[in-house]
C-alpha positions as CSV (number, residue, x, y, z in Angstrom):
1,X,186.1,-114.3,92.9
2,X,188.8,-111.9,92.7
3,X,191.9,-113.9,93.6
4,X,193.8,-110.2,94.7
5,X,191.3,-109.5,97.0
6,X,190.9,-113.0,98.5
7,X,195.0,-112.7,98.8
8,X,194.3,-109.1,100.4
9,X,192.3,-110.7,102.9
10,X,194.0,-113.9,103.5
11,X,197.5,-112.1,104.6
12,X,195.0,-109.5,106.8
13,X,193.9,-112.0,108.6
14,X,196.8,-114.1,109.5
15,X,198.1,-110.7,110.6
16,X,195.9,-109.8,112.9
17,X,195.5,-113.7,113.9
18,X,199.2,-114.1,114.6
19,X,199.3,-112.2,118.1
20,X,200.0,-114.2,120.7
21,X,197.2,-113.7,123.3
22,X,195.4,-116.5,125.5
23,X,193.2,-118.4,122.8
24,X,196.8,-119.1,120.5
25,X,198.3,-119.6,123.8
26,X,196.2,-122.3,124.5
27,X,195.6,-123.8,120.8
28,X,200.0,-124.1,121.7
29,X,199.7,-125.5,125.0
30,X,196.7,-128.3,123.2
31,X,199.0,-128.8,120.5
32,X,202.3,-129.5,122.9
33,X,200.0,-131.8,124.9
34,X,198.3,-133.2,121.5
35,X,194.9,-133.2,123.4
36,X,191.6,-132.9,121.6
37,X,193.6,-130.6,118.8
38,X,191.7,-131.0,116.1
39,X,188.2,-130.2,118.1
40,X,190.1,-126.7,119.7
41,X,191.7,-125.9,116.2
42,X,188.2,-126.3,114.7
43,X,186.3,-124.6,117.4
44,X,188.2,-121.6,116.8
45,X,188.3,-121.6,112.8
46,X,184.4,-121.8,112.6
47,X,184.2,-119.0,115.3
48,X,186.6,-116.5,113.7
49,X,184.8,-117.3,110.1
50,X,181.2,-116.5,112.2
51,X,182.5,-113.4,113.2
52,X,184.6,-112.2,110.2
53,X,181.2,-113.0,107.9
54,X,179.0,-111.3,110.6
55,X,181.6,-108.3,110.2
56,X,181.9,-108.0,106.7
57,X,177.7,-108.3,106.0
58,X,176.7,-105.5,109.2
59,X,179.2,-103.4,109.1
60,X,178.4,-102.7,105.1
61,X,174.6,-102.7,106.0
62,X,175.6,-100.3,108.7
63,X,177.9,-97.9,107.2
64,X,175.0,-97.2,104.9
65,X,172.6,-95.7,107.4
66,X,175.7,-94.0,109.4
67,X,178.5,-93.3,107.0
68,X,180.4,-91.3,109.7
69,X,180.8,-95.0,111.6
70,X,183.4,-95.9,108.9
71,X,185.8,-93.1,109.7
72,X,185.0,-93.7,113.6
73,X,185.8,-97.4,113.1
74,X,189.0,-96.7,111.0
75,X,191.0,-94.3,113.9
76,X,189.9,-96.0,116.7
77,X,191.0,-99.4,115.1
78,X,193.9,-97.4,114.6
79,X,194.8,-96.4,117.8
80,X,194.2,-99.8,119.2
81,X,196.8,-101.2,116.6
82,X,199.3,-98.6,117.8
83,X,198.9,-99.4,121.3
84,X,198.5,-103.2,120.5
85,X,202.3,-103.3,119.3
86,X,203.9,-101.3,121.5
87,X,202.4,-103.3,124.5
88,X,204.1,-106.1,122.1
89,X,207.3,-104.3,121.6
90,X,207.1,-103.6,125.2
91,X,206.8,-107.4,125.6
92,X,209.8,-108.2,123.6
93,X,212.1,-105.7,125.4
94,X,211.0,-106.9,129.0
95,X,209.6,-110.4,128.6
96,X,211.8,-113.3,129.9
97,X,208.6,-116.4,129.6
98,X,208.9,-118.8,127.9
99,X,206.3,-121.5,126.8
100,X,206.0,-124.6,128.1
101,X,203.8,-127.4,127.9
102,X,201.7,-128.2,130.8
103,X,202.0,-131.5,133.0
104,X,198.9,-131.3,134.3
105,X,196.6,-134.2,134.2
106,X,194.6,-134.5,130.7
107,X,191.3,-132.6,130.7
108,X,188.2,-133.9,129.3
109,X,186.4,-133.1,125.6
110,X,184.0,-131.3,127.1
111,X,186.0,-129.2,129.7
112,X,188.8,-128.2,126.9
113,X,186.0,-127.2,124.4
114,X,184.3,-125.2,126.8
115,X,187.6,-123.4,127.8
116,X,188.1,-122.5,123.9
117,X,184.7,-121.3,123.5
118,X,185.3,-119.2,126.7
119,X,188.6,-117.6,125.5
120,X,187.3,-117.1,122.0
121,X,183.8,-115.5,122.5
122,X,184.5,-113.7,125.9
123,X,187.6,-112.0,124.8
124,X,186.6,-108.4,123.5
125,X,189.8,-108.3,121.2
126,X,188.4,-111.5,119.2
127,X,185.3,-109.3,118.1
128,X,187.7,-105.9,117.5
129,X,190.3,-107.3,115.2
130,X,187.4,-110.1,113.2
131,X,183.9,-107.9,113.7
132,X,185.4,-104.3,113.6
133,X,188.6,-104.3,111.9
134,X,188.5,-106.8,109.0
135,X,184.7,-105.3,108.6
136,X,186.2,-101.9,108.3
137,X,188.6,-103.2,105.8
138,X,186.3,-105.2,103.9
139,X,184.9,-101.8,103.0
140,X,187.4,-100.6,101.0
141,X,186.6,-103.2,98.2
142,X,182.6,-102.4,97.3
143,X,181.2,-105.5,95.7
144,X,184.2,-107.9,96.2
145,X,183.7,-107.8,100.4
146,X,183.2,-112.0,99.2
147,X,186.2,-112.3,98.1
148,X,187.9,-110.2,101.0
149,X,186.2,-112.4,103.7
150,X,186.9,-115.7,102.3
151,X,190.4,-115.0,102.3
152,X,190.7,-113.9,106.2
153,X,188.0,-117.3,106.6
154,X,191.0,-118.8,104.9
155,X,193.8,-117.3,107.0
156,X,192.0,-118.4,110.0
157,X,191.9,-122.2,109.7
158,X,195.2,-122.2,107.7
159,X,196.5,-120.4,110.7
160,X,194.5,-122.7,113.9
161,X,195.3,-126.2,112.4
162,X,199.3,-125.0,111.5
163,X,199.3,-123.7,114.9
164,X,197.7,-126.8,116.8
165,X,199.4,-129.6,114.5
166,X,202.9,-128.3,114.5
167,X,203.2,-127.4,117.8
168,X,205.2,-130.4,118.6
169,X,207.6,-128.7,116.1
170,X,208.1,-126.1,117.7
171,X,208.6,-126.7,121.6
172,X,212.2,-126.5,121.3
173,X,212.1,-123.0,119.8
174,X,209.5,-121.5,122.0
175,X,211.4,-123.0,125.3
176,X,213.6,-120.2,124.5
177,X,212.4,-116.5,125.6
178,X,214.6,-114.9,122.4
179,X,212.2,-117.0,120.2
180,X,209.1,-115.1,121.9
181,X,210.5,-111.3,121.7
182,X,211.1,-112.1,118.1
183,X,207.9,-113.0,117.5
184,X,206.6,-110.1,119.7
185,X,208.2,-107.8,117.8
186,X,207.1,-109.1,114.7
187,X,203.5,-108.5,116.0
188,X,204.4,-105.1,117.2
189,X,205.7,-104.2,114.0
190,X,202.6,-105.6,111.9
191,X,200.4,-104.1,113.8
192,X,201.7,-100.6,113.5
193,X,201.3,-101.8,109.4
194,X,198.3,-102.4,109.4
195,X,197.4,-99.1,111.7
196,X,199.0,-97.1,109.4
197,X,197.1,-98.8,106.3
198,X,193.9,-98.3,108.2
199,X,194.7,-94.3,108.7
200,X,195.6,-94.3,105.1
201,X,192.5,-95.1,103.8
202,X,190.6,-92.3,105.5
C-alpha cells in the first residue's frame, strides 16, 4: 500500500464528507439524542465505502472506453465545488440556525435506519462527491486507485462514528449560530480547494 496515497485519499474524503447537509445533520441530531448511533454511524460508513469502491473500479473501467469522460467529470465536479461553497459562504454570512437536539418522542430501529438509508442513497450529492469526484480523483494515481480508496473508506467511518459518538460534546458549541458560519465557511473554503485541485489536474 502506498501510505501517501492512502493519506491523499483519507484527507479527500473527510473533505468532501465534512459538509453539513441532511445525512450529517441527522447522524448530529442521533448522536445529541444517543439513539441507535452506532446502527446510523454504521449504516452510513458501509454506504459511502460501497460507493467510493463502486467509483473508484467504474469510473477507471470507464475512462478507458471514453477518455474524454475524465475531463467532463473533472470541470463539472468543478463547478459544482465552486458553487457548493459559495452557497456555504452564503450560509455563513446569512445563516442565524442553530442546532438543536430534538424532543421528539424516540423513534424505533427500524424507522431511524430507514430514514438514514433514505438520506444517504436518495441524495444525488452522496453519489457526486463519493461515485464521481473521489472516482475522478482516484484517477490521477494509475495503479495505486487501492490505496486512494482505502484512505477516503477510512475517512468515512473515522468521520460518521466521531461525528455520532461526540456529539454530546459538542451541543454546547453548535447551540451557538457563530459556531455554524465558522464551520460553513470552512466548507466553503475547502471546497473551492479542492475545485481548484480538480481544474489543475486537467
Amino acid at each position: 500500500m502506498n501510505f501517501s496515497i492512502y493519506g491523499t485519499g483519507l484527507m479527500m474524503g473527510l473533505s468532501l464528507i465534512v459538509a453539513i447537509g441532511a445525512q450529517n445533520a441527522f447522524i448530529l441530531r442521533q448522536g445529541l439524542r444517543n439513539e441507535h448511533v452506532f446502527a446510523v454511524c454504521l449504516a452510513c460508513a458501509v454506504s459511502d465505502a460501497a460507493l467510493i469502491v463502486l467509483g473508484v473500479t467504474s469510473l477507471q473501467q470507464i475512462a478507458r472506453f471514453m477518455p474524454w469522460l475524465d475531463p467532463v467529470m473533472r470541470y463539472g465536479g468543478a463547478v459544482f465545488l465552486i458553487w457548493y461553497g459559495a452557497r456555504s459562504l452564503y450560509s455563513a454570512l446569512r445563516s442565524s440556525a442553530a442546532l438543536t437536539a430534538a424532543e421528539a418522542k424516540p423513534s424505533s430501529f427500524r424507522q431511524t435506519l430507514a430514514t438514514c438509508l433514505a438520506l444517504t442513497w436518495l441524495n444525488p450529492h452522496v453519489y457526486l462527491d463519493t461515485v464521481v469526484l473521489l472516482g475522478t480523483i482516484s484517477t490521477r494515481y494509475p495503479g495505486e486507485q487501492a490505496s486512494f480508496a482505502a484512505g477516503a473508506v477510512t475517512g468515512s467511518f473515522l468521520f460518521f462514528f466521531s461525528l455520532g459518538y461526540g456529539a454530546k460534546r459538542l451541543r454546547p458549541i453548535f447551540s451557538k449560530p457563530s459556531s455554524w458560519r465558522m464551520l460553513e465557511t470552512l466548507v466553503a473554503f475547502t471546497m473551492w480547494i479542492i475545485a481548484f485541485k480538480l481544474l489543475g489536474g486537467l
